[in-house]
C-alpha positions in Angstrom: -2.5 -93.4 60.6 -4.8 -91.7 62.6 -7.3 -94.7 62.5 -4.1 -96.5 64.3 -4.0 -94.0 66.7 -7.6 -94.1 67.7 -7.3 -98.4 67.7 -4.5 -97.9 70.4 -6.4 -95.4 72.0 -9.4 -97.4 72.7 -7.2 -100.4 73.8 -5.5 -98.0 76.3 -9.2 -97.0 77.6 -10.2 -100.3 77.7 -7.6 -101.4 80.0 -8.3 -100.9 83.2 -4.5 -99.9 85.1 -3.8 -97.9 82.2 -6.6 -95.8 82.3 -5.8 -94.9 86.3 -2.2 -94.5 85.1 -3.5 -91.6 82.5 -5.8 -89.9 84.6 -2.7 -89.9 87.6 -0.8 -89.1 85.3 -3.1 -85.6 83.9 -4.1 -85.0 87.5 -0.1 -84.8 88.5 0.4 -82.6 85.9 -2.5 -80.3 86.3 -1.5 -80.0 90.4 1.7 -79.3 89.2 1.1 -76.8 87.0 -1.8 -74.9 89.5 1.3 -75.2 92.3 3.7 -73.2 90.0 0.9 -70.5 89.1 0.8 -70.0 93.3 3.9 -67.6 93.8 5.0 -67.9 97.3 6.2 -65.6 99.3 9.2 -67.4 101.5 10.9 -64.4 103.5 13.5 -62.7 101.4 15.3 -65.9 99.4 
């Protein structure tokens, strides 16, 4: 199984728009997460 999972892995990698798609896709997520750690301080709402 995880043999499987390393085959489709290193198809993934190998194909180019998927591989911009996954690092977008980590990149998003990392921004998103460093955005929520900022508290803001918006007036008194």
């Amino acid at each position: 199984m995880i043999r499987l999972l390393q085959i489709e892995f290193i198809k993934l990698w190998n194909n180019r728009a998927s591989k911009v798609l996954i690092i977008s896709y980590f990149a998003l997520l990392t921004s998103i997460a460093l955005v929520a750690a900022i508290k803001f301080d918006i007036g008194h709402i």
